[in-house]
C-alpha positions as a printed Julia matrix, in Angstrom:
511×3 Matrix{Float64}:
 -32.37  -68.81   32.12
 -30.13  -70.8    34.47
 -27.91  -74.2    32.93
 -26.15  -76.75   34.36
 -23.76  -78.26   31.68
 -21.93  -81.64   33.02
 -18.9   -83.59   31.57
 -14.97  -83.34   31.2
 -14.28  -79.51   32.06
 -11.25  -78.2    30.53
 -12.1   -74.32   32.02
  -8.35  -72.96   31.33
  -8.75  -71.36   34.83
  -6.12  -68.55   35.32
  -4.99  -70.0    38.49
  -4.56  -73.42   37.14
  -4.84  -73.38   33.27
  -4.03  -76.99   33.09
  -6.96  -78.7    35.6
  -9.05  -80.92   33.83
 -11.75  -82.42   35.6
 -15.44  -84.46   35.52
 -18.15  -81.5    37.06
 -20.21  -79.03   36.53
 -20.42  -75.57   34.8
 -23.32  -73.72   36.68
 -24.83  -70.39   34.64
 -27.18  -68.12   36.24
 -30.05  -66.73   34.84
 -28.21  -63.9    33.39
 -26.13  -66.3    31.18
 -22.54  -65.53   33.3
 -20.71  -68.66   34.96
 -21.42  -69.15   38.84
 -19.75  -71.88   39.96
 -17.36  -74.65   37.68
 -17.45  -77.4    40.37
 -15.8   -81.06   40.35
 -18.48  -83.97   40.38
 -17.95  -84.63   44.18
 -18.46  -81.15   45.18
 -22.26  -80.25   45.98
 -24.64  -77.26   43.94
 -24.97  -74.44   44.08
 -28.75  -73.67   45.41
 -31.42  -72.52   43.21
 -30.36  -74.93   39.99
 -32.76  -77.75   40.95
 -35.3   -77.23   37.82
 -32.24  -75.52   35.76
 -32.03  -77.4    32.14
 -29.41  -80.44   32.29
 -27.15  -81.01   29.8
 -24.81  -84.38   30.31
 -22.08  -84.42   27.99
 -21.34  -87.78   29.42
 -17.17  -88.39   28.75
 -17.24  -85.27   26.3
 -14.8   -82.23   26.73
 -16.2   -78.6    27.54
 -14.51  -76.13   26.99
 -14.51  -72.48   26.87
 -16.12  -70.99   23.91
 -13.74  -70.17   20.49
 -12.33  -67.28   20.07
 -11.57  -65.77   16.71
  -9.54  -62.64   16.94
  -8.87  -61.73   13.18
 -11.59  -62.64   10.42
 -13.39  -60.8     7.39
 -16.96  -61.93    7.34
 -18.6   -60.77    4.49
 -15.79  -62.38    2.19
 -17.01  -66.1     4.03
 -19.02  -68.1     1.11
 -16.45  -68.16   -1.27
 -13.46  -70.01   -2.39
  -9.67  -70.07   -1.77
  -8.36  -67.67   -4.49
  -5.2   -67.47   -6.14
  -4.5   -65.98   -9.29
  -3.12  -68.32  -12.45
  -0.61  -66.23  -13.62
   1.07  -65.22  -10.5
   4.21  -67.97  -10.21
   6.24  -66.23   -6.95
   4.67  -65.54   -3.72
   3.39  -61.54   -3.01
   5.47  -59.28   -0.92
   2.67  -57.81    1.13
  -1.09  -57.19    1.54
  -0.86  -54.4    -0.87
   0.13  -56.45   -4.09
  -2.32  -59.12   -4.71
  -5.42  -56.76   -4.83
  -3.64  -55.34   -8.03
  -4.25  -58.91   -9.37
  -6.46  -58.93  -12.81
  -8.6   -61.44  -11.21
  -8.92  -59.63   -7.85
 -12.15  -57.54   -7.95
 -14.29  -60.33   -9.84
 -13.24  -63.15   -8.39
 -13.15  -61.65   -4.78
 -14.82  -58.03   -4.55
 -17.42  -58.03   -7.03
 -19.28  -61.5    -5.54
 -18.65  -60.16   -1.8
 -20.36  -57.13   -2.58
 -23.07  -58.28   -4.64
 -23.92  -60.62   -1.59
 -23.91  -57.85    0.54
 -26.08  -55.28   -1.35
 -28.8   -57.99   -2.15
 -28.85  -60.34    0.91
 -27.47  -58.88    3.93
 -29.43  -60.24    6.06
 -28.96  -64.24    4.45
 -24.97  -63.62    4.39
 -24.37  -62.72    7.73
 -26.55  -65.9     8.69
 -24.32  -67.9     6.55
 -20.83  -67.06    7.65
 -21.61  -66.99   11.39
 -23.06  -70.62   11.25
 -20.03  -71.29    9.28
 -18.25  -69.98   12.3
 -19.97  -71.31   15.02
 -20.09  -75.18   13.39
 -16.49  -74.77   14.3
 -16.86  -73.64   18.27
 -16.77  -70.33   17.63
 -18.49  -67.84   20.14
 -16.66  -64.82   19.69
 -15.51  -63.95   15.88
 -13.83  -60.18   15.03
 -14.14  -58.67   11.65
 -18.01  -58.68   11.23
 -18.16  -56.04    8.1
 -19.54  -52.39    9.15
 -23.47  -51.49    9.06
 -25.88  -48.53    9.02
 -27.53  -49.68   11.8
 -27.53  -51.94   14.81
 -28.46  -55.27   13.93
 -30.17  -57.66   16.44
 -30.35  -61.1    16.98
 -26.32  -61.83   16.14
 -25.31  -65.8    16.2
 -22.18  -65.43   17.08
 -20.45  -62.87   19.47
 -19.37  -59.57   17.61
 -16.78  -58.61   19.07
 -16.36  -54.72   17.83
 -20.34  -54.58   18.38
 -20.2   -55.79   21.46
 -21.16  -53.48   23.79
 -22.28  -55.33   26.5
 -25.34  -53.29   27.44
 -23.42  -50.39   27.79
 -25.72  -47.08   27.9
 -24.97  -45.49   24.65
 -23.05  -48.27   22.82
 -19.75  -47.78   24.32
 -16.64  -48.48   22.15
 -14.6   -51.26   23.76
 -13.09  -52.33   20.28
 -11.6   -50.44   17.76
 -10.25  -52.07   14.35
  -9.12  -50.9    11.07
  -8.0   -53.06    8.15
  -7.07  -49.81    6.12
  -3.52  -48.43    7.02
  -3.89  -45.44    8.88
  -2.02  -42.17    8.73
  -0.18  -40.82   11.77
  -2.23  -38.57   12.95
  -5.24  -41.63   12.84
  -2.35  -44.16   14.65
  -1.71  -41.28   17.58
  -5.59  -40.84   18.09
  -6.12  -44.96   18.26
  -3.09  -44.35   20.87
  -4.61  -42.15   22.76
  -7.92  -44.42   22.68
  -6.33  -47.4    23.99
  -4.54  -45.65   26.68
  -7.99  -44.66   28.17
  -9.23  -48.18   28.21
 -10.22  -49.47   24.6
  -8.55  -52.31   22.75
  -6.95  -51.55   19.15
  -7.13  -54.16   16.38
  -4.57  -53.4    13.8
  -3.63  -54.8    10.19
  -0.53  -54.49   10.85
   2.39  -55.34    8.31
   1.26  -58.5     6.27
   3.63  -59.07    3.97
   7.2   -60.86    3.35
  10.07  -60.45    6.03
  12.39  -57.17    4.12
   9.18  -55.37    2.37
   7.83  -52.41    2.73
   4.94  -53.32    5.03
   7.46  -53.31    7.93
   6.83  -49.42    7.64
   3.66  -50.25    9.38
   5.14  -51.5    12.61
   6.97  -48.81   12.95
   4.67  -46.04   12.29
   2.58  -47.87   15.39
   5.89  -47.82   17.27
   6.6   -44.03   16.22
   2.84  -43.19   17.24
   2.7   -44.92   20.69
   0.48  -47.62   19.74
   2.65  -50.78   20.71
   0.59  -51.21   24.09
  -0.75  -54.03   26.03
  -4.16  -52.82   24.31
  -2.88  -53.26   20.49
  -3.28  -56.32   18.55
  -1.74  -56.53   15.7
  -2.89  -58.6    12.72
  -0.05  -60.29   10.77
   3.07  -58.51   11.5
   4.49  -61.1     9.2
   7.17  -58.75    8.1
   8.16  -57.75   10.93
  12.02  -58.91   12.36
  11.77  -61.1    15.35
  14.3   -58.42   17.06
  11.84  -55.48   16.63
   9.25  -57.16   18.63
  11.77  -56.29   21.82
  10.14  -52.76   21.25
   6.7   -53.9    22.01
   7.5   -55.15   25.18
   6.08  -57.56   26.94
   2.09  -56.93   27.18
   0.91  -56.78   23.29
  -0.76  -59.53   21.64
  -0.55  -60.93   17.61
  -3.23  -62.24   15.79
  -1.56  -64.94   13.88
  -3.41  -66.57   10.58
  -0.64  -68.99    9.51
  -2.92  -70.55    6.42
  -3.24  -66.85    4.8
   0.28  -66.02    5.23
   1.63  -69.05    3.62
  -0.71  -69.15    1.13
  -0.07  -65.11    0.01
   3.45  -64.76    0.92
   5.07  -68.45    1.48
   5.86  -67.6     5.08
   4.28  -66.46    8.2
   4.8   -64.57   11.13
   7.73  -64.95   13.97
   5.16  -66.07   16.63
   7.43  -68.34   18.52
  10.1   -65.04   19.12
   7.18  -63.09   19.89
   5.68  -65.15   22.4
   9.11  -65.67   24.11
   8.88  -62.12   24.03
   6.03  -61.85   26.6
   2.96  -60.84   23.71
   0.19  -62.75   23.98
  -0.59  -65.06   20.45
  -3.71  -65.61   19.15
  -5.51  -67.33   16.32
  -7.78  -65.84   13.56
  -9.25  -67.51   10.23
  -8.64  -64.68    8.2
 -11.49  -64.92    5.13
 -12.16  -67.79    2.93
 -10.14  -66.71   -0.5
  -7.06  -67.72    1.85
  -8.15  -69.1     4.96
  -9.88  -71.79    6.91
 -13.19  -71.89    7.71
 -12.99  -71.28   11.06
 -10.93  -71.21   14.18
 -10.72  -74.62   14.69
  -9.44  -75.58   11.24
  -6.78  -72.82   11.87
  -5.32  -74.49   15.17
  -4.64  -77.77   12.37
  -2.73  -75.44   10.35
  -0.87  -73.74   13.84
   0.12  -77.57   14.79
   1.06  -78.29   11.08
   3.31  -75.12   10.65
   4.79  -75.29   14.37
   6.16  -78.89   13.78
   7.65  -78.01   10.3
   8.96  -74.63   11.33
  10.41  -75.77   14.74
   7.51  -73.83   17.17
   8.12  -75.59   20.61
   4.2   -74.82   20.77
   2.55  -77.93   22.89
  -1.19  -78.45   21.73
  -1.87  -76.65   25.25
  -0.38  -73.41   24.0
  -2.44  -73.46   20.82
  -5.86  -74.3    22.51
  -4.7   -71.39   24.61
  -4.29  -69.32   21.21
  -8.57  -69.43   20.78
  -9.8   -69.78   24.76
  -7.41  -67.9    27.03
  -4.94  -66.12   25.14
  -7.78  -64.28   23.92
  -9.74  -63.74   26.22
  -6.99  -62.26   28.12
  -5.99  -59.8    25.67
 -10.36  -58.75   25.54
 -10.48  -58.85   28.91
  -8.07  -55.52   29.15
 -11.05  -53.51   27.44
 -14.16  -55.38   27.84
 -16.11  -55.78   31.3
 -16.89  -59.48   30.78
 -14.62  -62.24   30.85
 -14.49  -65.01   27.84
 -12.0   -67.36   27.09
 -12.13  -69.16   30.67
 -14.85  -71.02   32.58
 -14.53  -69.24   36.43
 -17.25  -67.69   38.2
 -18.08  -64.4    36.89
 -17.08  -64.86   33.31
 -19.97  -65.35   30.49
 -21.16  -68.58   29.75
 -19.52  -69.1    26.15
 -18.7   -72.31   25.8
 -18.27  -75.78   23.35
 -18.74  -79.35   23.87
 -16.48  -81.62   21.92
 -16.9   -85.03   21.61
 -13.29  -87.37   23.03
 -12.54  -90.53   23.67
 -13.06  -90.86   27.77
  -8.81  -91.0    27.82
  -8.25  -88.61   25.57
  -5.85  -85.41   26.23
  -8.36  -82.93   26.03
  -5.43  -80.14   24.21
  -4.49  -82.98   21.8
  -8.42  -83.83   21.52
  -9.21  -79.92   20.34
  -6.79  -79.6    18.21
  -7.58  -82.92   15.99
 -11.26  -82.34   16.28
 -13.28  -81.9    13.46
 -16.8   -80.08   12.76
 -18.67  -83.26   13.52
 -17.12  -83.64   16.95
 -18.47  -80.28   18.27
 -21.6   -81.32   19.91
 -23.24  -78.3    21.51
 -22.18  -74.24   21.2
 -23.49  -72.11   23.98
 -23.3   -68.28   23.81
 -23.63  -66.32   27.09
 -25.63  -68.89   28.48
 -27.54  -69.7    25.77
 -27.75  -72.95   23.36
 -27.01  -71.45   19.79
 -26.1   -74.47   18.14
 -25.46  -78.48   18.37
 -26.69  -82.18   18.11
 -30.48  -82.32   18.35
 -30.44  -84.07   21.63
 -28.33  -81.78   23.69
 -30.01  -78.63   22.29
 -32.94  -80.06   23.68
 -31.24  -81.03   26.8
 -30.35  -77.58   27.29
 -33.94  -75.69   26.38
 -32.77  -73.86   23.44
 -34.36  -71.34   21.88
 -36.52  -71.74   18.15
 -33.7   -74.0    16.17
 -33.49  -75.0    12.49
 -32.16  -78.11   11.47
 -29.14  -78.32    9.48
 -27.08  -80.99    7.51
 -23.04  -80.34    8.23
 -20.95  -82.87    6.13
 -22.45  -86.39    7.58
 -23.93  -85.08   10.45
 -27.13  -83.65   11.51
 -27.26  -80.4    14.01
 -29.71  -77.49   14.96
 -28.8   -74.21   15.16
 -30.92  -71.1    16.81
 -31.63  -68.86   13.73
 -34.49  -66.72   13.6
 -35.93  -64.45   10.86
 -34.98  -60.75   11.13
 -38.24  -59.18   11.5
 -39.55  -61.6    13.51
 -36.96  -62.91   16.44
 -39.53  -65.31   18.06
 -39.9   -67.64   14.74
 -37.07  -69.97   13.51
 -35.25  -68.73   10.2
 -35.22  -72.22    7.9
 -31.46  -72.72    6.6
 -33.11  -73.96    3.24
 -34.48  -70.0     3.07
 -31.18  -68.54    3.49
 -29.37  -70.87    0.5
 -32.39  -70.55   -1.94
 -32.08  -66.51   -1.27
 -28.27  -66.56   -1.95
 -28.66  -68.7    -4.68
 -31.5   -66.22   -6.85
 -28.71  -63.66   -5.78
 -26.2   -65.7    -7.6
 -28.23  -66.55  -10.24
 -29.04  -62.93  -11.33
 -26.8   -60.56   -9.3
 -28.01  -57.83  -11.47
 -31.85  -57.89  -10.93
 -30.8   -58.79   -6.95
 -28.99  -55.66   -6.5
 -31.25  -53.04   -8.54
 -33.94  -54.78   -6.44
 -32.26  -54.07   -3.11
 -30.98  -50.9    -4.02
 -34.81  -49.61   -5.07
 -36.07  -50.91   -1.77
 -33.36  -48.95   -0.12
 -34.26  -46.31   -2.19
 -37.91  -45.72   -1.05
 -36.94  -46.12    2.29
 -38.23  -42.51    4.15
 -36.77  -42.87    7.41
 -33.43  -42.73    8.53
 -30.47  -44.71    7.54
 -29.35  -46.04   10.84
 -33.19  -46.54   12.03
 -34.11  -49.77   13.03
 -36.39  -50.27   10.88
 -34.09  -49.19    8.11
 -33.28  -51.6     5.24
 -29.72  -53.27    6.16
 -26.78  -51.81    4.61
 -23.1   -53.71    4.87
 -19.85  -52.23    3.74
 -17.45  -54.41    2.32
 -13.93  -53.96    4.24
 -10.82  -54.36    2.11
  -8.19  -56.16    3.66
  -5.92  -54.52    1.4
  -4.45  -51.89    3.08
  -5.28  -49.45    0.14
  -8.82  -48.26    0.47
 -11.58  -48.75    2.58
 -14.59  -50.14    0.88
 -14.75  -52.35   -1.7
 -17.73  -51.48   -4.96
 -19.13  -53.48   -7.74
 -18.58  -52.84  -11.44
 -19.81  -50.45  -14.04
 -21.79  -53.32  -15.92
 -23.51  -55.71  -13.4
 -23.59  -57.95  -15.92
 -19.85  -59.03  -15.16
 -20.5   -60.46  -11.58
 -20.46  -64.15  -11.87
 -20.45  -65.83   -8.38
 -19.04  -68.86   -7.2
 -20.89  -71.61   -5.89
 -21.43  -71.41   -2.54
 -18.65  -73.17   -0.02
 -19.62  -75.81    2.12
 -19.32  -75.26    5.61
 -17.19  -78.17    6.5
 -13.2   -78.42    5.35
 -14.42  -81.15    2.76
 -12.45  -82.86   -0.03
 -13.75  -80.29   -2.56
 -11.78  -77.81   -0.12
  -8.32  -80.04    0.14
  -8.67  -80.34   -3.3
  -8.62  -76.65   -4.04
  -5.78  -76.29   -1.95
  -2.89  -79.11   -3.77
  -1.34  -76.79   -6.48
  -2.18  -73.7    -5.5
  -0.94  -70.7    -3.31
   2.93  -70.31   -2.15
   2.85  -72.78    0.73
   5.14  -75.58   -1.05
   2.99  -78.37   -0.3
   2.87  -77.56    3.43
  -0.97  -76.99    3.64
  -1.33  -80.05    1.65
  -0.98  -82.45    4.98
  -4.44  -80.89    6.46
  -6.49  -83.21    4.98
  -4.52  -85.8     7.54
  -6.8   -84.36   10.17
 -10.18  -85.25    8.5
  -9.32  -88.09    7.52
């Protein structure tokens, strides 16, 4: 279906990333970008009984990107562990933590067993209340799963006959033969998303960065996640066409510093924002870009707010655009429609604007043409699909969720928290339930009509799937997290984690 969105365009066009200007974005019917045209300029034909959305003096801009993220970790709390008194020296330490596996694993993976389904609607509105249209870490499956929220972006295959791999990731450090097969992978077209030596500048995860060197992965197709420990002088070897996912909040609340992104950038590789997971990160892209600002002014970054709205649109986009066939991360003609509406002041500098906005300022979310989430009145403006409503913080919004076995009727969000909450309330009896249904399941495991099945991806660097305990009895789960950065949320954060206080200024921004 064809859309016509009108307001203040911020499109981050490659030819002139700094235009703003009032106009048009025009999507055809096959939800890609046709024309982004000034006010004064006349339409394109065939839009004259397209849906009309006026943002009026708000900002559009190109959807969210969030390059580095581990979903199925997403309802719970920041974590840090009461004994520990100095920071950890990389992302293989504070796993070993006592309070690791039930304050973190075991709840994740209960969630996961029992409630697939409700989880993954959970964390993606929690991402998409934030802007985000593209998020990376979505945890594996058994089968394809329909009807995503939010863009996938290592199950995107973009129609491709057979399910083509455009994105590869790992969070589990590979071997050398693995790193020289990934190598070989991204030199014939696919893009490489790497955790990539977390830890403290001087540890051992440095190892990492040069096993990748070693095996011929530091190309323009790697990303690498962290590289926190790695020297600012060894990032000379990666040239000039790789890319870092920086998550600033989860490296100075692990390991009291973060990564050399200024260096890097100078550098020629491309930096880029990601969330991380909830135990210690935002929750979502556009809380991270607060924490970018926060840590660029008291670490010296000459970073302009420009350069960090760059770090979710363009930046990117960019670096996806070397393996996907689609475009994101710009408004032009010919890239998909992914795109957010933020509310500004009419004067407003639309980089400072996006990087002080909050969760109540983003007005409408559209995903590849589509309305997926916003105020009431523009989701009507803009003939979304079946929407829910749904209370986030102060404000009221709808969002387009619908039920997994049947995609034409609206999902209630009211079902999804009363499921996660009898999950929470007996894990035990939730997961010998869903593992019985699974059990008398005749078909095959990656049918369609198969019972969903998530793995739970350890960001550790150690193994690859997280489990649950001997006794079931021992899972306690948390409450659930709102989805906003609430006082609750600041609160949890004053005390706690290796940061010194820095991450304590956030709440400035919500204020």
């Amino acid at each position: 279906m064809a859309l016509v969105v009108k307001g203040r365009i911020v499109p981050l066009a490659a030819g002139d990333p700094g235009t703003v200007f009032r106009g048009s974005v025009f999507v055809d019917d096959g939800g890609l970008v046709e024309q982004v045209l000034p006010a004064r300029r006349k339409a394109p034909a065939g839009y004259e009984q397209a849906p009309l959305v006026d943002a009026g003096d708000a900002l559009v801009f190109p959807g969210l990107i969030d390059l580095h993220n581990h979903l199925a970790y997403n309802t719970l709390p920041l974590w840090a562990d009461p004994t520990r008194t100095d920071p950890y020296l990389d992302h293989n330490t504070w796993p070993r933590r006592k309070t690791y596996a039930p304050d973190v694993t075991w709840p994740a993976y209960a969630f996961i067993t029992a409630a697939p389904e409700e989880l993954l609607a959970y964390v993606e509105v929690k991402a998409i209340i934030g802007g985000t249209t593209s998020i990376q870490g979505s945890p594996p499956n058994n089968r394809p799963r329909d009807n995503w929220l939010v863009r996938n972006i290592e199950d995107e295959t973009w129609g491709e006959t057979g399910g083509a791999n455009f994105v590869y990731a790992s969070t589990l450090t590979e071997k050398p033969a693995g790193l020289k097969d990934r190598a070989k992978k991204m030199r014939d077209g696919a893009l490489f998303i790497y955790h990539c030596a977390e830890g403290t500048l001087g540890s051992t995860a440095a190892r990492e960065y040069t096993a990748c060197a070693h095996a011929g992965c530091l190309q323009s197709r790697f990303v690498g996640v962290h590289c926190s420990s790695v020297a600012p002088a060894a990032f000379d070897e990666w040239g000039d066409a790789g890319a870092i996912a920086w998550s600033p909040f989860s490296n100075l609340w692990l390991y009291g510093m973060t990564t050399a992104v200024e260096p890097a950038a100078h550098d020629g590789l491309t930096v880029c924002l990601g969330s991380d997971w909830a135990p210690s990160g935002t929750k979502h892209v556009l809380g991270e870009l607060k924490v970018a600002r926060v840590v660029s002014q008291h670490l010296g970054f000459d970073f302009t707010d420009e350069q960090l709205v760059a770090m979710v649109t363009s930046n990117p986009g960019d670096v996806l655009a070397r393996a996907w066939p689609r475009r994101v991360g710009r408004l032009e003609a010919g890239a998909v429609a992914d795109l957010v509406v933020v509310d500004a002041s009419p004067r407003a500098v639309p980089w400072h604007a996006l990087v002080h906005a909050v969760e109540r300022d983003v007005q409408l979310v559209v995903i590849g043409g589509t309305a997926r989430y916003g105020t009431a009145k523009l989701m009507k403006a803009a003939a979304a699909p079946v929407t829910t409503p749904l209370r986030v913080g102060t404000e009221n919004r709808r969002v387009a969720l619908t039920r997994p076995d049947a995609p034409q009727k609206a999902w209630p969000w009211k079902e999804i928290v009363a499921r996660l909450e009898t999950v929470r309330a007996n894990p035990k009896a939730a997961i010998d339930a869903a593992e019985s249904r699974r059990a008398t399941f005749a078909g095959a495991a990656h049918a369609r009509d198969a019972p969903l099945r998530l793995e739970l991806d350890m960001p550790t660097g150690l193994g690859p799937y997280g489990g649950l305990p001997g006794n079931l009895d021992d899972i306690v789960i948390p409450p659930l997290q709102s989805l906003t950065h609430d006082a609750d949320w600041f609160a949890s954060i004053n005390g706690r984690g290796f940061h010194g206080g820095l991450l304590d200024e956030l709440h400035k921004f919500y204020a």
